[in-house]
C-alpha positions, -999 to 999 in steps of 0.1 A, spaced: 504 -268 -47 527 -253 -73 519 -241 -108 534 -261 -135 564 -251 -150 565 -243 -193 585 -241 -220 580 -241 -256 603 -236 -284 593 -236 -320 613 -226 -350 599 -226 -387 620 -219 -417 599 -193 -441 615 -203 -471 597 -232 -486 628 -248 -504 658 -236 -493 675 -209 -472 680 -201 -441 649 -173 -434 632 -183 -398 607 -177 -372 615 -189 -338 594 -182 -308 605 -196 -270 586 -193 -241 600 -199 -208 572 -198 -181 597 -217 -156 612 -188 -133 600 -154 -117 604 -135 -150 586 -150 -179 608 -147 -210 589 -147 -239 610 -138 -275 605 -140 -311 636 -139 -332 633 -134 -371 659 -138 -396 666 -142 -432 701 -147 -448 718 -122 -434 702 -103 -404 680 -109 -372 658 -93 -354 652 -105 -315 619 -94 -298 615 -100 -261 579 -101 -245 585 -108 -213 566 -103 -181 565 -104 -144 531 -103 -136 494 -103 -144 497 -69 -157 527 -75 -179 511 -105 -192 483 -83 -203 506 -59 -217 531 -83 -234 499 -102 -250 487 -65 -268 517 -55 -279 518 -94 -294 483 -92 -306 498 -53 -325 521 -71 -342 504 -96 -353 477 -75 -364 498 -57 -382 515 -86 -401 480 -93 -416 473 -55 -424 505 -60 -437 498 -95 -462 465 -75 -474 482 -54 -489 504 -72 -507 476 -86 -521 462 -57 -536 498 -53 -556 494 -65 -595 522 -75 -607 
């Protein structure tokens, strides 16, 4: 018996009103290599990460260096908050 196969795609503009700043994540579980990427742009530039894997250990990998950023993004936000302006 075969393992499913997965996608998911998800993109989230950042801007609440207008603009054209995004988040989009993909994964693509379906062949051999496992493509994960997370593309972030505002008006003008983009940034493309790719997270993909091959196998159990590149999972793990690809799911710390995920759980970094993220982390970091948050370290990130709490510091903004401590700005008074």
């Amino acid at each position: 018996m075969s393992k499913p196969q997965y996608h998911y795609h998800s993109r989230k503009f950042l801007n609440k009103t207008n603009g054209l700043a995004a988040i989009e994540a993909t994964v693509d579980l379906t062949g051999h290599y496992k493509d994960v990427t997370v593309t972030i742009s505002d008006c003008s530039r983009m940034v493309s990460l790719d997270f993909g894997f091959r196998d159990r250990k590149g999972k793990r990998e690809m799911q710390a260096k995920l759980n970094n950023l993220i982390s970091e993004l948050v370290v990130l936000s709490n510091a903004i908050d401590e700005v008074d302006v």
